[in-house]
N, C-alpha and C positions, 0 to 999 in steps of 0.2 A: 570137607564137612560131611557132607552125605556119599559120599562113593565107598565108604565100606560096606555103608549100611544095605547099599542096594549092589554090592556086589560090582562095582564100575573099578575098572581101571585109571580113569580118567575122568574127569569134568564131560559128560556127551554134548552140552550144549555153552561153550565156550563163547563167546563174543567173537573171539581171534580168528581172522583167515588162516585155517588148516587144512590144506589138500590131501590128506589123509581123510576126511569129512567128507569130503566131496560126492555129493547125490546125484544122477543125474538123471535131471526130470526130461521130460521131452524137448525143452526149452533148452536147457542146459546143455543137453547132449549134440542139439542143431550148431550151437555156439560152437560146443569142444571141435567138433567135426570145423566150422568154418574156419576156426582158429589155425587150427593141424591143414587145412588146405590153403589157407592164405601162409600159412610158412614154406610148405611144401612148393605152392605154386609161384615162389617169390613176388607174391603182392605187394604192391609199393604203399599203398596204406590200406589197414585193417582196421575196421570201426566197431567194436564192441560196447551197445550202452544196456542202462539196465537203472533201477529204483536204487535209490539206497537200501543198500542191505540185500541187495539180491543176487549176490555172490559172484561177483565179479572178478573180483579181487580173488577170492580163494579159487576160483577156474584158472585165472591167470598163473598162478600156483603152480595147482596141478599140471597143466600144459609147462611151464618152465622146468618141471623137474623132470617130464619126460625129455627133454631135446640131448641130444647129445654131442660130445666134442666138436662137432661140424656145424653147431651153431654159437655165437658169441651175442652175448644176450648182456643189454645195457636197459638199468632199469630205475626211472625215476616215477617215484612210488607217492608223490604229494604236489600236484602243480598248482601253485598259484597263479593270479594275476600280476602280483608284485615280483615277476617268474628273475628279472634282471638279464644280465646273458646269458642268451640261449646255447651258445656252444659251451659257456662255461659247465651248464648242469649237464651237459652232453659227455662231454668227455669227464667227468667224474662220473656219470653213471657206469661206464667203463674201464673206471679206475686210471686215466690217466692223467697227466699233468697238465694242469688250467691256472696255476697261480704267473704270477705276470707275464702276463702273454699278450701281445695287444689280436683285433678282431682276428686278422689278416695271419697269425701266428697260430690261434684257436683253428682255425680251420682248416689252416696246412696242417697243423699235427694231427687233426681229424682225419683229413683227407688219405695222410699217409697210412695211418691206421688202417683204415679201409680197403686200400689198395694192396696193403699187406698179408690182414686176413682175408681178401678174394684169392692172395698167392698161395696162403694155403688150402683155399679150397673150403673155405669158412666162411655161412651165411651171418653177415651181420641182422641183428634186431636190435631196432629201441623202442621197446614200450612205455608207455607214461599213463598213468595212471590221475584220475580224479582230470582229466583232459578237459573238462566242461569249464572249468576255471581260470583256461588259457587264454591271452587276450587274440582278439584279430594278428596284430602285430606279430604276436611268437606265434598262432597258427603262419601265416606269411612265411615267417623265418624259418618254420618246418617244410612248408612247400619247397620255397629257394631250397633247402637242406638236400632236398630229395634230387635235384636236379647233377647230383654228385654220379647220379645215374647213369650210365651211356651205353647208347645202342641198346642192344639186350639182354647188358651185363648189370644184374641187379646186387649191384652190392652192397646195400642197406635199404632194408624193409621196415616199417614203422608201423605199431601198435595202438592206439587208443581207447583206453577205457574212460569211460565216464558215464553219468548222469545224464536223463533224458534234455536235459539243458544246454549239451553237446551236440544234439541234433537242430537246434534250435540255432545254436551261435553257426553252424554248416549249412544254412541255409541263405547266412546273409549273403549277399550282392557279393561283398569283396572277395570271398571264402568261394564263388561258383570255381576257378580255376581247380584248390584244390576240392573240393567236391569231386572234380571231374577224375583224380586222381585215386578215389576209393575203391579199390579192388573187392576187397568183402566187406560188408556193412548188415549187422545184427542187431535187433533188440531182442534183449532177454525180458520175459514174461515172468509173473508171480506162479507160484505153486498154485493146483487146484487143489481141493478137499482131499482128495485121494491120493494127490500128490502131498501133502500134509502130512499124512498118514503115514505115507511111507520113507518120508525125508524122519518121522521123527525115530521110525523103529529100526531106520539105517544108520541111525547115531547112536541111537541105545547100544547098538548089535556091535556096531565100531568097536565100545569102548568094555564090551564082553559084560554088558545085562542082560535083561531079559527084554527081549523086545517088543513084548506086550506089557511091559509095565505101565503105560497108557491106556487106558481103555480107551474104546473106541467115541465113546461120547465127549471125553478129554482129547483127543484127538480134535473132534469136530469143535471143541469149544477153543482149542489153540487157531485151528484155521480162521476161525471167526472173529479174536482178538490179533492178530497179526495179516491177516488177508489175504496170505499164503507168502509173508514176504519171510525169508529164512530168517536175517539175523533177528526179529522181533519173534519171532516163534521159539528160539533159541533163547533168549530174553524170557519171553514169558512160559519157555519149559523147566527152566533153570529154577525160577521162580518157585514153580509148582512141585518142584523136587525138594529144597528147603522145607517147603509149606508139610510138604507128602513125609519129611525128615523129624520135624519136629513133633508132628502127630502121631508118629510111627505107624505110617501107616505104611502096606504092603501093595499096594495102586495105587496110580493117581488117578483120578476120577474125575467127574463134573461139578463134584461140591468143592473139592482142592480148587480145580481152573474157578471157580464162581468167585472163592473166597478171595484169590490172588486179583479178580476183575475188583472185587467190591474192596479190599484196599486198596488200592491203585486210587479208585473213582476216591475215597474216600482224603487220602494224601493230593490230590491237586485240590480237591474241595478247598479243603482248609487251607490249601497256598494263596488261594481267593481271598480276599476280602470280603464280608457279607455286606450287600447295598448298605450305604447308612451309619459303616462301623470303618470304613475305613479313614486312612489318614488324610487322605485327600480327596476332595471332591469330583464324582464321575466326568469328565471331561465332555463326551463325547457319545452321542445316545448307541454307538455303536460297543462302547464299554458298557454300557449299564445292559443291553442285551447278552452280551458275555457272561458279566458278572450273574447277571438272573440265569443264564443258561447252565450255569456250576451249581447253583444253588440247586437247581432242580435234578443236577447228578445227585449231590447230596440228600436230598429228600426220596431219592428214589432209589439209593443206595440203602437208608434206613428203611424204607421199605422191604427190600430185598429181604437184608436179615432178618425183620421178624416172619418175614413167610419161611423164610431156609427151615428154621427149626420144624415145622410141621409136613415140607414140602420138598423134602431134599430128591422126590424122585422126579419133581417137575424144574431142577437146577438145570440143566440145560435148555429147556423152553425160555426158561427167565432169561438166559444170556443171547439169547436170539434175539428179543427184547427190550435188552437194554441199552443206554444210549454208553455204548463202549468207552473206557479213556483210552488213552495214546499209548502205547507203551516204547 
C-alpha cells in the first residue's frame, strides 16, 4: 500500500517473526549470546522467557538459521495444555514417524534417533515454543525425556521459550527437580526510549527507507504507546505509515502518532456501551466503573481534537497525558 510511496522494499513493520528484523537491544543481545552458549555448552535445558511481543520467537529464528549441519533442530512452535502425547509432537517435530506406534514404540524410535545422530557427531535440539502453556505432567515428561542423557554424553538439549507465566508454573513444588536441571535461564526486558528509536530506524533501514522518516518526537510517542514492547510498536508504526500514506505526507510526526492514538481511544469507545444505553443491565459495580472509565477516554478523546487544530506543536505533551488505549 505505502512501500512505493516511501521508497520500502518491503512492509518495515510486519507483525511476522523475521529474523532478518532482528534488533539487538542490550536485552536481546544478553539472550542471542545465552542462547549461542547454552548450544555450544550442551546445556540440558535453556529457559528463555519474555512479554508477549517481545521477540522471542524472531531471536529463536535468527539463532536457528545460524546453527549448522552439526546441529538437528526439532521444533514445536505452538504448545498447548491439551498438548496429548508428548513423544507423539516430539518426533514430528523431527520429521519422523509417530502414527501407530504404542508409548514403548515412540520412544525406542526416539531413542534410536538420538543415538544415531550422536554417531554422526550431531547435537540434537528441541525447542518448544509458547512453553508457558505446558502442563506439570508434559513438563514431568520433558524431565523423564532428558534423562535419555548418560554420563557426559549430551545427546539432546532442550529449549523453552515462553511468557513470564513459565517462570511461574517452574517454581511449583513438583517442577523443583526439573528447575534443578536449567542450565541457562533469561528474561528478555522491553525496549527503552532510545532503544525505541533505534529498533524503529533499524527497520526502516532493513527494508532500504530513510531512517529518519520518524521524527524524533514520533519516536518518543511510539515508545509511550507500545512501552517499548516491539511487536506493538510495529503495530502502531505500520499504523502511522498508512495514516503518514494517506495524507501524503513526507514524516511521520507527532500529529500522525496523536491521530493514530485518538482513533484507537475513539474505536474501543464506541465498542462500549454508554451507561444507560445498553442492552443489558450493568451487572457488577466493577462494570459500571469500566464502562464510565471508556466514556471518559471518549470525552477526552473529543477534547483532544478540538485543541489538535490550534495546538499541534503541543501534540506530543498531550500524549504524555493521556490515558493511552491498548494497542
Amino acid at each position: 500500500m505505502y512501500e512505493s510511496y516511501y521508497g520500502f522494499n518491503e512492509r518495515p513493520f510486519s507483525l511476522l517473526p523475521d529474523p532478518d528484523f532482528l534488533y539487538l537491544s542490550k536485552s536481546h543481545e544478553t539472550a542471542l549470546t545465552l542462547l549461542e552458549y547454552g548450544f555450544m555448552s550442551q546445556a540440558g535445558f535453556t529457559v528463555i522467557t519474555g512479554e508477549i511481543g517481545s521477540g522471542k520467537t524472531t531471536l529463536s529464528r535468527h539463532i536457528l538459521n545460524r546453527m549448522g549441519d552439526e546441529v538437528t533442530i526439532g521444533l514445536i512452535t505452538n504448545a498447548q495444555k491439551s498438548f496429548g502425547e508428548l513423544l507423539q509432537w516430539v518426533l514430528l517435530a523431527f520429521g519422523l514417524d509417530y502414527k501407530n506406534k504404542t508409548k514403548v514404540e515412540l520412544y525406542q524410535a526416539f531413542n534410536e534417533f538420538l543415538i544415531d545422530e550422536y554417531s554422526k557427531n550431531h547435537r540434537t535440539v528441541l525447542m518448544i515454543d509458547e512453553a508457558q502453556n505446558l502442563s506439570v505432567e508434559t513438563m514431568e515428561e520433558l524431565r523423564m525425556l532428558s534423562n535419555i542423557n548418560a554420563d557426559k554424553h549430551q545427546v539432546l538439549q532442550m529449549v523453552l521459550l515462553g511468557q513470564p507465566e513459565l517462570r511461574t508454573l517452574l517454581r511449583r513444588p513438583e517442577l523443583e527437580q526439573f528447575s534443578q536441571r536449567i542450565s541457562v535461564d533469561f528474561h528478555l526486558r522491553r525496549l527503552d526510549e532510545e532503544e525505541t528509536k533505534a529498533y524503529i530506524k533499524h527497520r526502516l533501514s532493513v527494508v532500504g527507507g530513510n531512517p529518519d522518516l520518524f521524527d524524533d518526537e514520533a519516536c518518543e510517542a511510539a515508545f509511550m504507546l507500545s512501552h517499548g514492547t516491539p511487536r506493538i510498536i510495529n503495530r502502531v508504526c505500520d499504523l502511522a505509515l498508512v495514516y503518514g500514506f494517506a495524507e501524503e505526507k513526507q514524516q511521520i510526526t507527532a500529529e500522525i502518532m496523536l491521530e493514530v492514538t485518538m482513533d484507537k481511544a475513539e474505536v474501543e469507545s464506541a465498542a462500549t456501551p454508554r451507561l444507560g444505553l445498553a442492552e443489558h443491565p450493568v451487572e457488577t459495580k466493577e462494570q459500571a466503573v469500566n464502562e464510565t472509565a471508556q466514556r471518559g477516554v471518549g470525552e477526552a478523546v473529543a477534547q483532544v481534537q478540538k485543541e489538535l487544530q490550534s495546538q499541534l506543536g503541543h501534540a506530543i505533551d498531550r500524549l504524555r497525558k493521556m490515558k493511552l488505549p491498548r494497542f
